[in-house]
C-alpha positions as CSV (number, residue, x, y, z in Angstrom):
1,X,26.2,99.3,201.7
2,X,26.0,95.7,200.9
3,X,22.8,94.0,199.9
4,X,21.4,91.5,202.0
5,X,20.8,89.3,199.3
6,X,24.6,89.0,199.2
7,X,24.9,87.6,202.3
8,X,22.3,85.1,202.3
9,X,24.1,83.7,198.7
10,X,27.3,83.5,200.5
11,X,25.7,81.5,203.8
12,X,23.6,78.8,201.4
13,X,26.9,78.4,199.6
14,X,28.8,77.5,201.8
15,X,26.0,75.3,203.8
16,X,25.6,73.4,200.8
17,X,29.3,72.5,199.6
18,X,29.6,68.9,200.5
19,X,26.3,68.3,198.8
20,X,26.1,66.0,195.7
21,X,23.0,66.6,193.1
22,X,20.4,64.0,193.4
23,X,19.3,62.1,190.3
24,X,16.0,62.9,189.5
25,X,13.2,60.7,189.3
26,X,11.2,60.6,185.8
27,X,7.6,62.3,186.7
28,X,4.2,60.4,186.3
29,X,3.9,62.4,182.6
30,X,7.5,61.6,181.8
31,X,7.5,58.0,182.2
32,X,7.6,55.2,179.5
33,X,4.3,54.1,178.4
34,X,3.6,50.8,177.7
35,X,2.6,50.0,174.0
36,X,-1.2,49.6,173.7
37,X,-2.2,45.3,174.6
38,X,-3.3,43.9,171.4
39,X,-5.4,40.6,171.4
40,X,-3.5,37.5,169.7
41,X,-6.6,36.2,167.8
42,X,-8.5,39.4,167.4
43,X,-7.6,39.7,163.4
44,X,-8.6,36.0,163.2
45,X,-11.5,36.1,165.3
46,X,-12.6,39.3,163.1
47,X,-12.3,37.6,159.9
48,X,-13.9,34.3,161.1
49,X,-17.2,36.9,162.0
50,X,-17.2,38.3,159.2
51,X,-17.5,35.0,156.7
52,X,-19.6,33.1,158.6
53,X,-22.1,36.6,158.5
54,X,-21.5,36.4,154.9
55,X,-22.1,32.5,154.9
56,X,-25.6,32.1,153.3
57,X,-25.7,28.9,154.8
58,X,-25.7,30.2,158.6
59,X,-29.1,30.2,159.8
60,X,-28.7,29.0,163.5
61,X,-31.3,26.5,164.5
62,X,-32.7,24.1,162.2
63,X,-36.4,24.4,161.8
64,X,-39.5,22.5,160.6
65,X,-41.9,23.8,157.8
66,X,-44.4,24.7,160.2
67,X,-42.3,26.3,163.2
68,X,-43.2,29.8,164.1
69,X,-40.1,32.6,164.1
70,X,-39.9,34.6,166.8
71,X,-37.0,37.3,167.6
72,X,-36.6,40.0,169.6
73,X,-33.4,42.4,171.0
74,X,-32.4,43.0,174.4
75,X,-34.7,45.5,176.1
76,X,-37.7,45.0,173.8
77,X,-41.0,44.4,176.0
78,X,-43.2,41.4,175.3
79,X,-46.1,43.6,174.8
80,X,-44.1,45.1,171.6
81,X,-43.7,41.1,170.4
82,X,-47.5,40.6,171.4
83,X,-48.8,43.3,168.9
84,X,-46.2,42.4,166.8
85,X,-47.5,39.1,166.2
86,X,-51.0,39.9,166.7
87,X,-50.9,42.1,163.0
88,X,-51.7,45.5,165.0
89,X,-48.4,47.5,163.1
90,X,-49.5,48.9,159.9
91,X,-47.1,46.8,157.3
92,X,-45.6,50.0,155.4
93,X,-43.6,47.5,152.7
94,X,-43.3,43.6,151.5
95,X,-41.1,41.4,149.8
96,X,-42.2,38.3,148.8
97,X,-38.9,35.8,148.0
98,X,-40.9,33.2,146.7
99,X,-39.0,30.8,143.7
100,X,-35.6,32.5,144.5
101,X,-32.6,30.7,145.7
102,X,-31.1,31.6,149.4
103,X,-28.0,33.7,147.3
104,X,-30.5,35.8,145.4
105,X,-33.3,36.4,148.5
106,X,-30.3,37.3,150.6
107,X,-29.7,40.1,148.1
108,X,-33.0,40.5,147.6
109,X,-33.8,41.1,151.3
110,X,-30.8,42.9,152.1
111,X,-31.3,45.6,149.9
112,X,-35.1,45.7,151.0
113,X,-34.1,46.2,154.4
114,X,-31.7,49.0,153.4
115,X,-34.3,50.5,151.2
116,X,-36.9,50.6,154.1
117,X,-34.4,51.7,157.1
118,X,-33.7,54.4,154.2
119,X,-37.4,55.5,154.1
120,X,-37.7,55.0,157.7
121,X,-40.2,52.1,157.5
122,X,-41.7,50.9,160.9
123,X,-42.7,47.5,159.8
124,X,-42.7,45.5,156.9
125,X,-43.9,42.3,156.1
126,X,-41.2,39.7,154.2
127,X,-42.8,36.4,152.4
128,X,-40.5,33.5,152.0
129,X,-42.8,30.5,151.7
130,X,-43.3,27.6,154.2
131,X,-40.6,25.5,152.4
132,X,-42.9,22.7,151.7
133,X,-41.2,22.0,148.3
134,X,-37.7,21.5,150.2
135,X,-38.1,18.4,150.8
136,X,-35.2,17.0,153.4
137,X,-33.7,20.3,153.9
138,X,-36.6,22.1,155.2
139,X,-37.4,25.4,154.9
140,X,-34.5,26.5,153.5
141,X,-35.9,30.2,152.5
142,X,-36.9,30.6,156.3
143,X,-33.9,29.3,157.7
144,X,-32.0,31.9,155.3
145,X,-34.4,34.6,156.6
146,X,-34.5,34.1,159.8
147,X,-30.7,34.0,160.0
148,X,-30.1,37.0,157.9
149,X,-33.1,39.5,159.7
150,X,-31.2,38.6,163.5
151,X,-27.9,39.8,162.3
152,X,-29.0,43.6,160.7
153,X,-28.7,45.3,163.7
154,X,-32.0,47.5,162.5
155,X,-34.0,44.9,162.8
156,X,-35.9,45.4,166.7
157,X,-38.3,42.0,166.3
158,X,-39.5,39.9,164.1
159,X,-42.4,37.1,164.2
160,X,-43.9,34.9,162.1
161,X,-47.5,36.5,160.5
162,X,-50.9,36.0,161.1
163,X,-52.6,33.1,159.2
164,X,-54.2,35.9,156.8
165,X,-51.0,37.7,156.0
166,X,-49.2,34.2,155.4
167,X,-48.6,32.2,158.9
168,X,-45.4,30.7,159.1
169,X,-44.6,31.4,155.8
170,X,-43.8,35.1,155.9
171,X,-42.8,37.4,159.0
172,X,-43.8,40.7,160.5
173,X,-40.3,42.5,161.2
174,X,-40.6,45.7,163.2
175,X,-37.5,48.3,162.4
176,X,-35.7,50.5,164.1
């Protein structure tokens, strides 16, 4: 007895003798990927970042001796500014920069900063003089400061003090 298996074989092979194989087509998976797009300038770009973050003399805006500082990140309420510069944070730590030149207050500062983040410090209190002695450069401390405390990315706010605590001549800078 023959297997009807058999016969089905014979019928399809005979159906499908005229019949060329198709190429096939690559599937999504197996296709060529396109190498990753890389921005022309982006090493450039990087670099030029970086050395004007390291650029002591970066400060943004140039400011008078007695011009209040005020900063604050995206998504910080005004109220958190308000008390802030109203004194009502408990200063945990302070740094007074006074008689130091903007290289050694930036080290100075930076690893203050590092050493409250470190403790987890709230708020801390950083003195750098009203820049009265500066003559035509202005308050060259401040400047220095007020550059340096917007680009740590701990930093929440910042404002200048209360006229006991220092006025314009020292900040209140509230930490992540």
């Amino acid at each position: 007895m023959s297997n009807p298996g058999d016969d089905d074989s014979r019928l399809f092979r005979e159906a499908v003798r005229g019949a060329k194989t198709l190429r096939a087509e690559p599937r999504a998976g197996q296709r060529k990927r396109r190498p990753p797009a890389r921005a022309r300038f982006a090493r450039a770009d990087r670099a030029a970042v970086l050395a004007e973050s390291l650029d002591a003399t970066t400060y943004g805006g140039a400011l008078e001796t007695g011009d209040e500082l005020r900063f604050r990140r995206a998504g910080v309420q005004d109220a958190v500014l308000r008390r802030l510069r109203r004194g009502e944070y408990r200063v945990e730590a302070e740094i007074d920069l006074h008689g130091l030149t903007v290289a050694e207050a930036g080290a100075e500062l930076r690893a203050f900063l590092a050493a409250a983040i470190a403790r987890d410090l709230r708020c801390v209190r950083i003195v750098h003089g009203k820049g009265l002695r500066s003559g035509q450069r202005g308050p060259v401390l401040k400047q220095a400061v007020n550059g340096l405390l917007r680009r740590v990315a701990a930093v929440v706010a910042f404002t200048s003090a209360r006229q006991v605590d220092g006025g314009t001549g020292a900040v209140y800078v509230l930490l992540a």
